[in-house]
N, C-alpha and C positions, 0 to 999 in steps of 0.2 A: 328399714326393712323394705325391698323393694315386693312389687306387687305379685311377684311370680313365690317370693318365698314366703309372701304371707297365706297365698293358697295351698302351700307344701304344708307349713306347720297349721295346720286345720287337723292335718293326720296323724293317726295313731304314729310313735316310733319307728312301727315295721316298717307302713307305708311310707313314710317321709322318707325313709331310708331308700326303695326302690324308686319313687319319683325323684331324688337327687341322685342313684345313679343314672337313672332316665335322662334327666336335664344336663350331664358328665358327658354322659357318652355324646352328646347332642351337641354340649357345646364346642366337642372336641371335631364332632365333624361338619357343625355349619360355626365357622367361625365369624364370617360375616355376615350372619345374621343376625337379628333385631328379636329380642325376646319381649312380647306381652300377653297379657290378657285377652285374647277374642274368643269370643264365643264362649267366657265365663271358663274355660282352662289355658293351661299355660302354651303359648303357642309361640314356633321357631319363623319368621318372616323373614323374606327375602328379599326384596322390590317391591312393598306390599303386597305379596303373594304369600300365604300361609303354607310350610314347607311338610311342618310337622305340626300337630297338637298332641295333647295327652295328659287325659284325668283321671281322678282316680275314685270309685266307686265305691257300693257298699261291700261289694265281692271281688272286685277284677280293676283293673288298671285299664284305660283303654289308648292306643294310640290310635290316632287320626290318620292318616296316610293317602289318601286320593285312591282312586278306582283301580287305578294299572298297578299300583305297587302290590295292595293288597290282593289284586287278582292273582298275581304272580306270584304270590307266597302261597295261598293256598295251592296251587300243585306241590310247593316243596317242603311244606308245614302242616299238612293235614291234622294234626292235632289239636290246634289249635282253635279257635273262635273265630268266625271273621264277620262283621256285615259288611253293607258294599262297600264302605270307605275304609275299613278300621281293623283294628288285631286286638282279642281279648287277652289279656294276661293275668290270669286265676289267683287273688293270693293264697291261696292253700298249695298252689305251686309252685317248685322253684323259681328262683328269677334268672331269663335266659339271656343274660352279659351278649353273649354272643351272638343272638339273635336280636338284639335291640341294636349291634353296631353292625348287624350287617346289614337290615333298615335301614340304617343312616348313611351305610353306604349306597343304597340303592338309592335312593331319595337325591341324594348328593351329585350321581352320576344323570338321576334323568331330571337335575335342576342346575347342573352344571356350575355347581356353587364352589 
């Protein structure tokens, strides 16, 4: 069991389930990226630069994402949670498939991976 799936299965059922679609969607769009452990969650590297992170909490999921992505989602995501790096995602809330891959497409575009 590699190190990223033994942090998954820590979690209830549900959550396993939303951090392997997490880790789906992620690896579908950084392909040549390097998956480990920093900073104690599972994280998508690129040239040892961390692209993406994302763990998961006693309420919410969190992705990691750097200052400008998340800046720029909060104009077009207001719903959501943000602090300055990151996007909260509620488990009492749906799981938004399509906002996790459209993340990864932005991240993707301004890491030119």
């Amino acid at each position: 069991m590699s190190e990223i799936e033994f942090y998954i299965m820590r979690f209830s059922p549900d959550i396993q389930r939303r951090l392997l679609d997490i880790r789906s969607i992620a690896v579908d769009a950084f392909c040549n990226a390097e998956e480990k452990i920093y900073h104690n969650v599972p994280t998508f590297m690129i040239n040892g630069k961390d692209i993406m992170c994302y763990g998961a909490y006693k309420d919410h999921i969190t992705l990691y994402l750097g200052y400008d992505v998340t800046d720029f989602l909060k104009s077009i995501y207001p719903q959501y949670h943000y602090t300055k790096a990151a996007i909260h995602i509620y488990h009492k809330d749906s799981f938004p498939y399509e906002l996790v891959r459209e993340i990864c497409g932005l991240l993707k575009q301004n890491y030119a991976v």
